[in-house]
PDB file of N, CA, C and O in Angstrom:
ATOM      1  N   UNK A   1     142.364  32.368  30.167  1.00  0.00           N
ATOM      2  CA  UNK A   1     143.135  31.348  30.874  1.00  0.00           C
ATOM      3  C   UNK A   1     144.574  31.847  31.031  1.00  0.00           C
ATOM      4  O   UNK A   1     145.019  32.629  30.191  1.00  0.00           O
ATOM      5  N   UNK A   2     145.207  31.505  31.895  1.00  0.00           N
ATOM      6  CA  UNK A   2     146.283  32.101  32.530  1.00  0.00           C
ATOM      7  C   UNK A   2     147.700  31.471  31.815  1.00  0.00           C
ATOM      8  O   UNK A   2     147.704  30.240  31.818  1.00  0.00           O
ATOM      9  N   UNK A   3     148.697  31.996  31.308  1.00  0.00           N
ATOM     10  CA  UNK A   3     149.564  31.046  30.247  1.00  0.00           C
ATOM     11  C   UNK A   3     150.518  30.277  31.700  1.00  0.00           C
ATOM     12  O   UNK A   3     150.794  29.080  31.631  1.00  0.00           O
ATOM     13  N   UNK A   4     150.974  31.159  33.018  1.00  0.00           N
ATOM     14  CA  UNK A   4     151.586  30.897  33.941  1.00  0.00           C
ATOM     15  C   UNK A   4     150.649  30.661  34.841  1.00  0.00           C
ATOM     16  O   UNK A   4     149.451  30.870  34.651  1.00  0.00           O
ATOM     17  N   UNK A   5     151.220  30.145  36.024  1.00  0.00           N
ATOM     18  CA  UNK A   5     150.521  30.114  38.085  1.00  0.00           C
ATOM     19  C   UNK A   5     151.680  29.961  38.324  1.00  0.00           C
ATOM     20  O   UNK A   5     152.444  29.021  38.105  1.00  0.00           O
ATOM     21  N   UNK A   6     151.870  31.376  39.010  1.00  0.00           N
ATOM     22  CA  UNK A   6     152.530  31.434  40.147  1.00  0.00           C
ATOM     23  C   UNK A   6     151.885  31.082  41.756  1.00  0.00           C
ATOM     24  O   UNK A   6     151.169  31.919  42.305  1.00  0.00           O
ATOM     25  N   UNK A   7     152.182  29.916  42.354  1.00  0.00           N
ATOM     26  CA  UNK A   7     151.783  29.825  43.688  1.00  0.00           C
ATOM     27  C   UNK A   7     152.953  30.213  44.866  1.00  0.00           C
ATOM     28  O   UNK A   7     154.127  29.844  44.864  1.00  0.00           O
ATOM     29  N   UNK A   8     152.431  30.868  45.632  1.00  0.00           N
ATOM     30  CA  UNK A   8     153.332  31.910  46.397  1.00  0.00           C
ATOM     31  C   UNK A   8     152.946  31.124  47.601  1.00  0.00           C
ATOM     32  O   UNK A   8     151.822  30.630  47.686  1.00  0.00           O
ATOM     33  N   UNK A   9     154.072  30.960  48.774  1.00  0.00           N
ATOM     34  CA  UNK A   9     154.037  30.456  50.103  1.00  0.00           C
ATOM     35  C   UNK A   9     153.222  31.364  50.687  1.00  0.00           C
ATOM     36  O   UNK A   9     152.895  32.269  49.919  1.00  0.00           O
ATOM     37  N   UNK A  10     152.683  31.450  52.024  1.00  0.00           N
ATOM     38  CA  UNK A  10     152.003  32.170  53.258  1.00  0.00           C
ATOM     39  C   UNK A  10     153.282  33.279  53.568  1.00  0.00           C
ATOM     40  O   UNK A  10     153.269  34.510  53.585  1.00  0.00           O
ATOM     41  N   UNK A  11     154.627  32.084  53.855  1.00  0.00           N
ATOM     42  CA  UNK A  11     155.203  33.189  54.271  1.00  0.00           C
ATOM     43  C   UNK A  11     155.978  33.871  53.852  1.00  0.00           C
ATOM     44  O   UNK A  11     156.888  34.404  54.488  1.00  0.00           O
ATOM     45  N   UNK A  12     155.619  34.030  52.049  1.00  0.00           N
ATOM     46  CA  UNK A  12     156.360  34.882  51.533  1.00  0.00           C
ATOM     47  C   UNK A  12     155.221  36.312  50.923  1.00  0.00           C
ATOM     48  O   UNK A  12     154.714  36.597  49.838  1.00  0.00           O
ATOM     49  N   UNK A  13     155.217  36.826  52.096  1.00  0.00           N
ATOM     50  CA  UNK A  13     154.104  37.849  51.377  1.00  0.00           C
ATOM     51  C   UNK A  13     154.408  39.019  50.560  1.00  0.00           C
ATOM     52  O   UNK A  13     153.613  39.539  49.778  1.00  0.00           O
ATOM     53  N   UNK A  14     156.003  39.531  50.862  1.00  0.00           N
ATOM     54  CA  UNK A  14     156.455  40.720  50.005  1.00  0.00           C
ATOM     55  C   UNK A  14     156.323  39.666  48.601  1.00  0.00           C
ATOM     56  O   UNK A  14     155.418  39.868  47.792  1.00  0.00           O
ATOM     57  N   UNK A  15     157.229  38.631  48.424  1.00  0.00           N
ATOM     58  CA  UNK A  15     157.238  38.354  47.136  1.00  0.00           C
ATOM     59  C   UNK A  15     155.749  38.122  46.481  1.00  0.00           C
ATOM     60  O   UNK A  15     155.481  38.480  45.334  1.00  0.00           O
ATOM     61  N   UNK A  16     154.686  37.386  47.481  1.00  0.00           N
ATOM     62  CA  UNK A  16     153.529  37.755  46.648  1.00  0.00           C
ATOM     63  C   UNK A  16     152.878  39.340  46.362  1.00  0.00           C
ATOM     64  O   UNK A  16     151.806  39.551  45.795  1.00  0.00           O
ATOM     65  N   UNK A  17     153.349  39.868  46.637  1.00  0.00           N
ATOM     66  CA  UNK A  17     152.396  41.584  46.645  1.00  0.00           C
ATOM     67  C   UNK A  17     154.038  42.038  45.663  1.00  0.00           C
ATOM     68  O   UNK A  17     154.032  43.177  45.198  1.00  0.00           O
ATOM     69  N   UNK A  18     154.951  41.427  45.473  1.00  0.00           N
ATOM     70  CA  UNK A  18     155.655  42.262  44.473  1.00  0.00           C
ATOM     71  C   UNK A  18     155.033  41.331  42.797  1.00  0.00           C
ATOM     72  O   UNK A  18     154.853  42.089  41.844  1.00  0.00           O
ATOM     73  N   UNK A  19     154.830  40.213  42.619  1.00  0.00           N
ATOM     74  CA  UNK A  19     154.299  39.226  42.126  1.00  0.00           C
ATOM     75  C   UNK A  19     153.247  39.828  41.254  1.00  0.00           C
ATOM     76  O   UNK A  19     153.192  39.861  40.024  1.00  0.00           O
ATOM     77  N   UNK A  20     152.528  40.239  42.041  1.00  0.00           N
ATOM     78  CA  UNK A  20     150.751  41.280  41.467  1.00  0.00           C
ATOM     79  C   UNK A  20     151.223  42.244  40.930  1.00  0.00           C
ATOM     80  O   UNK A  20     151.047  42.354  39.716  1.00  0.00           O
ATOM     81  N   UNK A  21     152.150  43.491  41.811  1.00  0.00           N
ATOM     82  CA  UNK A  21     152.496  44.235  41.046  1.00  0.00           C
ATOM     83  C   UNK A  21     152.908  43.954  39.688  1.00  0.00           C
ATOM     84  O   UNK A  21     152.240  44.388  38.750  1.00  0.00           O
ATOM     85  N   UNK A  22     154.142  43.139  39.467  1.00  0.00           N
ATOM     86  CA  UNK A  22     154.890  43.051  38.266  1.00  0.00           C
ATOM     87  C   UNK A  22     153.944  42.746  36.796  1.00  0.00           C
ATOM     88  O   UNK A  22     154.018  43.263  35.681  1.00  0.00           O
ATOM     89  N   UNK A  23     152.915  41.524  37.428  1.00  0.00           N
ATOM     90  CA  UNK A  23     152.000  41.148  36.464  1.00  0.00           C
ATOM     91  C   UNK A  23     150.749  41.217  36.533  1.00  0.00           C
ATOM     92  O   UNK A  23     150.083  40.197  36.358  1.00  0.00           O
ATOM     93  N   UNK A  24     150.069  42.598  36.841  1.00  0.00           N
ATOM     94  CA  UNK A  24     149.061  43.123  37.205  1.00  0.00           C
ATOM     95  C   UNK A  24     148.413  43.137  35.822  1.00  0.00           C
ATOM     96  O   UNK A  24     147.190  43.279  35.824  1.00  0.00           O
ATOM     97  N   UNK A  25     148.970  43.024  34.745  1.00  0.00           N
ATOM     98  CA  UNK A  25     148.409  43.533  33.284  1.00  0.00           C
ATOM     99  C   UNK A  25     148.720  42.448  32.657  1.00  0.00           C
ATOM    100  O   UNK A  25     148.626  42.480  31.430  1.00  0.00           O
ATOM    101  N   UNK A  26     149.270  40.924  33.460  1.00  0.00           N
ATOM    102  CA  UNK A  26     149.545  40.348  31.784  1.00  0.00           C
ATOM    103  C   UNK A  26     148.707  39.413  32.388  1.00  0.00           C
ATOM    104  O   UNK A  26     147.887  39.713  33.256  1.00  0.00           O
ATOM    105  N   UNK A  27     148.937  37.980  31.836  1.00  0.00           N
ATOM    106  CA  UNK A  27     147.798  36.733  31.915  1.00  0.00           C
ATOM    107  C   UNK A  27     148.195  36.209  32.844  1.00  0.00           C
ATOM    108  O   UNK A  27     147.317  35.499  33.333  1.00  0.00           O
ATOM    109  N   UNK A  28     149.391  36.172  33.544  1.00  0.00           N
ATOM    110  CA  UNK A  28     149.591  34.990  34.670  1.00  0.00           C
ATOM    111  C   UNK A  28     148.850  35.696  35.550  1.00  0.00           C
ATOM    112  O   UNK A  28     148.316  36.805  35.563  1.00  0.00           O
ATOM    113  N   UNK A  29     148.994  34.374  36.604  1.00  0.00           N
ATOM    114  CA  UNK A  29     147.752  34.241  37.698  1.00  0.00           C
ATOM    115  C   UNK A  29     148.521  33.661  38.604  1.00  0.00           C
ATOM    116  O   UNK A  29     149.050  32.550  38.613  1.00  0.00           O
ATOM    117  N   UNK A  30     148.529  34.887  39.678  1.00  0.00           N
ATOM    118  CA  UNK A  30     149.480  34.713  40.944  1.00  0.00           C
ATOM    119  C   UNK A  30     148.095  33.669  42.469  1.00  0.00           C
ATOM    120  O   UNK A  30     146.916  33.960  42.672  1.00  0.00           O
ATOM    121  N   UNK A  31     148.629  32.948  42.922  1.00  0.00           N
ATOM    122  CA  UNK A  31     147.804  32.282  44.312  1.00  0.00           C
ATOM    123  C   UNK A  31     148.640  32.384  45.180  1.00  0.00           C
ATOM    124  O   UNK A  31     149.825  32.404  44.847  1.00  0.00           O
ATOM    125  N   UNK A  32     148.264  32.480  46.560  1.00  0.00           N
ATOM    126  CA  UNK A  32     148.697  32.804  47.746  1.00  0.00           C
ATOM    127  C   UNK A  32     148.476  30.886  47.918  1.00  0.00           C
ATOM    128  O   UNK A  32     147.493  30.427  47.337  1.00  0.00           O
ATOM    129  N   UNK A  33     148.909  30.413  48.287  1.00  0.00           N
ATOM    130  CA  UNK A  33     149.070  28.690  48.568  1.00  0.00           C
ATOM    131  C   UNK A  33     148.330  28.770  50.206  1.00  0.00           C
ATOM    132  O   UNK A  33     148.710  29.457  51.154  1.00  0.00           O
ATOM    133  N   UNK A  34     147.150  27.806  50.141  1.00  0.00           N
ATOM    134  CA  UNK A  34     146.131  28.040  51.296  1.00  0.00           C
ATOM    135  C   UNK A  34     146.411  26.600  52.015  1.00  0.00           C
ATOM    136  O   UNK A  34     145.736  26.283  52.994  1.00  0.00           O
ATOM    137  N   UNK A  35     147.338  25.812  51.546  1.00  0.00           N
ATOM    138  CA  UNK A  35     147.773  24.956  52.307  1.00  0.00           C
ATOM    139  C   UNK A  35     148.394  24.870  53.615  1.00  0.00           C
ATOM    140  O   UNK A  35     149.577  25.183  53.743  1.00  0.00           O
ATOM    141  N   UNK A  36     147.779  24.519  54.481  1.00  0.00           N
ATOM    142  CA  UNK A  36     147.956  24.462  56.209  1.00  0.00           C
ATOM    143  C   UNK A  36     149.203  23.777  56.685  1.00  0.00           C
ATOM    144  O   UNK A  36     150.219  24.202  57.234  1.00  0.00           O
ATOM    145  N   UNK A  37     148.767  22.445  56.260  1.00  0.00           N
ATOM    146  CA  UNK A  37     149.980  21.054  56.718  1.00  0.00           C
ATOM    147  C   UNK A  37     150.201  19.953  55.768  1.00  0.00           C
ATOM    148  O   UNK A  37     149.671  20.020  54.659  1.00  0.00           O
ATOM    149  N   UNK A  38     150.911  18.974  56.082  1.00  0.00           N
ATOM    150  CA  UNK A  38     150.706  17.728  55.466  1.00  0.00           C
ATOM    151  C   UNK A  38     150.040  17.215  55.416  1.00  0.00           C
ATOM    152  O   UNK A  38     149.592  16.942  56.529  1.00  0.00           O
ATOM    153  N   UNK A  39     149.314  16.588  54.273  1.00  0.00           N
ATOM    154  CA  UNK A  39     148.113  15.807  53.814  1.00  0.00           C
ATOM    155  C   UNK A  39     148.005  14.658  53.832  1.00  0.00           C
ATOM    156  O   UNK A  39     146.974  14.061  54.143  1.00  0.00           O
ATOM    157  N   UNK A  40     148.940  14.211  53.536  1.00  0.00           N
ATOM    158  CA  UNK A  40     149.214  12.800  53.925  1.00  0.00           C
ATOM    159  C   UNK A  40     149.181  11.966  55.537  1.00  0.00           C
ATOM    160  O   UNK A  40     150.119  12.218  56.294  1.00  0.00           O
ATOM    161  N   UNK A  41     148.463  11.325  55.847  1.00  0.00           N
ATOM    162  CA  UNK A  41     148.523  10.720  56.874  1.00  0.00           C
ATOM    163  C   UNK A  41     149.537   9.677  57.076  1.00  0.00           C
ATOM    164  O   UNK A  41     149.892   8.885  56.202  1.00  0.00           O
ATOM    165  N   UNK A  42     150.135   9.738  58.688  1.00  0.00           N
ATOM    166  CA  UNK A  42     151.472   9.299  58.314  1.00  0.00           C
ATOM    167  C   UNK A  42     150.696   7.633  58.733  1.00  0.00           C
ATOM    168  O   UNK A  42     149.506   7.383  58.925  1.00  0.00           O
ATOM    169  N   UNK A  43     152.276   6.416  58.779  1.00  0.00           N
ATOM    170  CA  UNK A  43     152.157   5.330  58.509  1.00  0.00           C
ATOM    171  C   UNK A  43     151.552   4.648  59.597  1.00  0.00           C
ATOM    172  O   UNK A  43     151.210   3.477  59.432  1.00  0.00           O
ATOM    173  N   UNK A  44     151.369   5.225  60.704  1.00  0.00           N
ATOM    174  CA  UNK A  44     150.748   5.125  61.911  1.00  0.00           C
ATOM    175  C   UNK A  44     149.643   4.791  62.282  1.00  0.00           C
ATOM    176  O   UNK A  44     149.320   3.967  63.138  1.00  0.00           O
ATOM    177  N   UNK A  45     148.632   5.866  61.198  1.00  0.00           N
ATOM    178  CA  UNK A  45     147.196   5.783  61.510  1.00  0.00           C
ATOM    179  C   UNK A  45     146.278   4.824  60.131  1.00  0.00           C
ATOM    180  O   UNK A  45     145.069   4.857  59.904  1.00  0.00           O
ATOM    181  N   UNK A  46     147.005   4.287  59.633  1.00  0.00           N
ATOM    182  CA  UNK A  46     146.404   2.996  58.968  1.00  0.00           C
ATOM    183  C   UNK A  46     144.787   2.185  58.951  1.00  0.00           C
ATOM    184  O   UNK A  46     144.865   1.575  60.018  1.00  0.00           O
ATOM    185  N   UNK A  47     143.991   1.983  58.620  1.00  0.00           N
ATOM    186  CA  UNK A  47     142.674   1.681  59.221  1.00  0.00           C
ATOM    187  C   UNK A  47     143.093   0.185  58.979  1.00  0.00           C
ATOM    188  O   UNK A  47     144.077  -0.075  58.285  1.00  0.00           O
ATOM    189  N   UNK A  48     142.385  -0.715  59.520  1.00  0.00           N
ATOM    190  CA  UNK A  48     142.559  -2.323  59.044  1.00  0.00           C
ATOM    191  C   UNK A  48     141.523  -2.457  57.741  1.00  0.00           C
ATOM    192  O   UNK A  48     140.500  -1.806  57.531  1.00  0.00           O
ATOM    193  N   UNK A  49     142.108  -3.486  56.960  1.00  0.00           N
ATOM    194  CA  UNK A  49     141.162  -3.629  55.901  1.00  0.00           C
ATOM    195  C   UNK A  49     140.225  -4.511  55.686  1.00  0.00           C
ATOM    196  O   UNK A  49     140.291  -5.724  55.887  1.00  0.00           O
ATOM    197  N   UNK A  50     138.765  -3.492  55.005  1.00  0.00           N
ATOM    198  CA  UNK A  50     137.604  -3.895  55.751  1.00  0.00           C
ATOM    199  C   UNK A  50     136.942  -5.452  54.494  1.00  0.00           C
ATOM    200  O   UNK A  50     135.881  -6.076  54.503  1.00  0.00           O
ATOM    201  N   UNK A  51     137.928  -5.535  53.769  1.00  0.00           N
ATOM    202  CA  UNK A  51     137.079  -6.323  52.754  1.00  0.00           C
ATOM    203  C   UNK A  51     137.764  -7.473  53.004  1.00  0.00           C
ATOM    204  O   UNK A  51     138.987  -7.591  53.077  1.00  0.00           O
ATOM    205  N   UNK A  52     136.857  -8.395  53.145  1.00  0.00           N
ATOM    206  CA  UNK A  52     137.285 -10.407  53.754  1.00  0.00           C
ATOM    207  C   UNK A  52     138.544 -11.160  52.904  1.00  0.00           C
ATOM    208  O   UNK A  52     139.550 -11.768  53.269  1.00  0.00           O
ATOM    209  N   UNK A  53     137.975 -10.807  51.590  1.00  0.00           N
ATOM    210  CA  UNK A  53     138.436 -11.426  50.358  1.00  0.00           C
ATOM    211  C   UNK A  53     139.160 -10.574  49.091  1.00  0.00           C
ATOM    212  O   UNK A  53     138.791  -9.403  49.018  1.00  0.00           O
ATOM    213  N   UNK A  54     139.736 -10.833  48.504  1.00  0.00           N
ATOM    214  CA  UNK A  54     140.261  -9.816  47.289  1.00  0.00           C
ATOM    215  C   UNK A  54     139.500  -9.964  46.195  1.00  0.00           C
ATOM    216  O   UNK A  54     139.235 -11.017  45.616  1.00  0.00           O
ATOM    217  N   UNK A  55     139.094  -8.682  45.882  1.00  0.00           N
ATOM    218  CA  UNK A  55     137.738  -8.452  44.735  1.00  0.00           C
ATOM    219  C   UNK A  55     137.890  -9.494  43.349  1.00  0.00           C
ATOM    220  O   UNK A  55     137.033 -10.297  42.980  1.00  0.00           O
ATOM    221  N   UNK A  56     138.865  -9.309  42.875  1.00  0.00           N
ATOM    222  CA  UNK A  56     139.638 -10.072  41.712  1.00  0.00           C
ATOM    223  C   UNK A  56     140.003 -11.339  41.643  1.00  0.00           C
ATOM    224  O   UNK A  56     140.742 -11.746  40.747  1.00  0.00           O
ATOM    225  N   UNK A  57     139.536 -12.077  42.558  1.00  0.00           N
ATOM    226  CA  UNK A  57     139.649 -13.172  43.061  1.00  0.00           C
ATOM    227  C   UNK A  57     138.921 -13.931  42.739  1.00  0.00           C
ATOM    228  O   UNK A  57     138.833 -14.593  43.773  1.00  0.00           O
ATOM    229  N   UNK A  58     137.957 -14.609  41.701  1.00  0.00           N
ATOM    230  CA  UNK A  58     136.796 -15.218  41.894  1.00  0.00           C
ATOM    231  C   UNK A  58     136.996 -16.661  41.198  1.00  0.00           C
ATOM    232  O   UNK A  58     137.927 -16.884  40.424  1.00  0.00           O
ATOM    233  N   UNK A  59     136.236 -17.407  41.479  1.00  0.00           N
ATOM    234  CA  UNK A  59     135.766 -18.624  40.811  1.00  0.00           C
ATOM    235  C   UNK A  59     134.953 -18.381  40.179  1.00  0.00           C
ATOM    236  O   UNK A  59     133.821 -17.990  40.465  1.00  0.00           O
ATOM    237  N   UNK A  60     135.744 -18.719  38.567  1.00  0.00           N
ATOM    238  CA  UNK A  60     134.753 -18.912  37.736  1.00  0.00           C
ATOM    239  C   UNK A  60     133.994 -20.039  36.474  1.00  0.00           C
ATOM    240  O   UNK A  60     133.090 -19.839  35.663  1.00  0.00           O
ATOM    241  N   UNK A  61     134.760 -21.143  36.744  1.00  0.00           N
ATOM    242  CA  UNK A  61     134.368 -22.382  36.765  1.00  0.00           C
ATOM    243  C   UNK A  61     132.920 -22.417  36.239  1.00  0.00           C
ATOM    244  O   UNK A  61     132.519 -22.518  35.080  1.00  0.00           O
ATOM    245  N   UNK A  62     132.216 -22.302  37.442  1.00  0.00           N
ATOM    246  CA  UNK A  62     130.297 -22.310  37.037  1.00  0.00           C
ATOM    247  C   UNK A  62     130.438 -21.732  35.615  1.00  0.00           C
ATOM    248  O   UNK A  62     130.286 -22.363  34.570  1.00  0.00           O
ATOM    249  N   UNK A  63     130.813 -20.185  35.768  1.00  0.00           N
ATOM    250  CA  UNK A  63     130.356 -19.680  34.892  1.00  0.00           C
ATOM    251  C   UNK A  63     130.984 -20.122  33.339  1.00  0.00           C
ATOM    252  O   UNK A  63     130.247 -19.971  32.365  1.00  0.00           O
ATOM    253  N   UNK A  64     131.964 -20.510  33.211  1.00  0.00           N
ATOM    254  CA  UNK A  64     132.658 -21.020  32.191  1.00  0.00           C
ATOM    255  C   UNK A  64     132.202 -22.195  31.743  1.00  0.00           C
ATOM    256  O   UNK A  64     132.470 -22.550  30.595  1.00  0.00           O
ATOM    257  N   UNK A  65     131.191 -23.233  32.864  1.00  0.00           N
ATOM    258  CA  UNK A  65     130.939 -24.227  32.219  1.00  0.00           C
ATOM    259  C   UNK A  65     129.349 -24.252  31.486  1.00  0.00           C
ATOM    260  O   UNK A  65     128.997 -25.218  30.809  1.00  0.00           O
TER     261      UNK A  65
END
């Protein structure tokens, strides 16, 4: 198991290929970061919400009596 992670940008490729070099022999564990874009969907695309009632919500009366 790796004691460090180094995650390296796309567009830093000298610093990742100097990265390997330096710690080619010890335990850290260099990644090239395969992340594209933002993940997050922005506030825009929202779905409406599909449930009638709020789950936590219940009558429980019957059952109490």
């Amino acid at each position: 198991m790796a004691d460090l992670i180094f995650i390296v940008s796309r567009t830093e490729q000298k610093q990742y290929m100097h990265l390997t070099h330096v710690y080619s022999n010890a335990t850290e564990y260099i990644v090239l970061d395969r992340r594209t874009g933002e993940r997050r969907r922005s506030q825009g695309l929202l779905l409406p919400e599909r449930r009638h009632m709020e789950r936590r919500r219940r009558d429980i009366g019957r059952d109490l009596q």
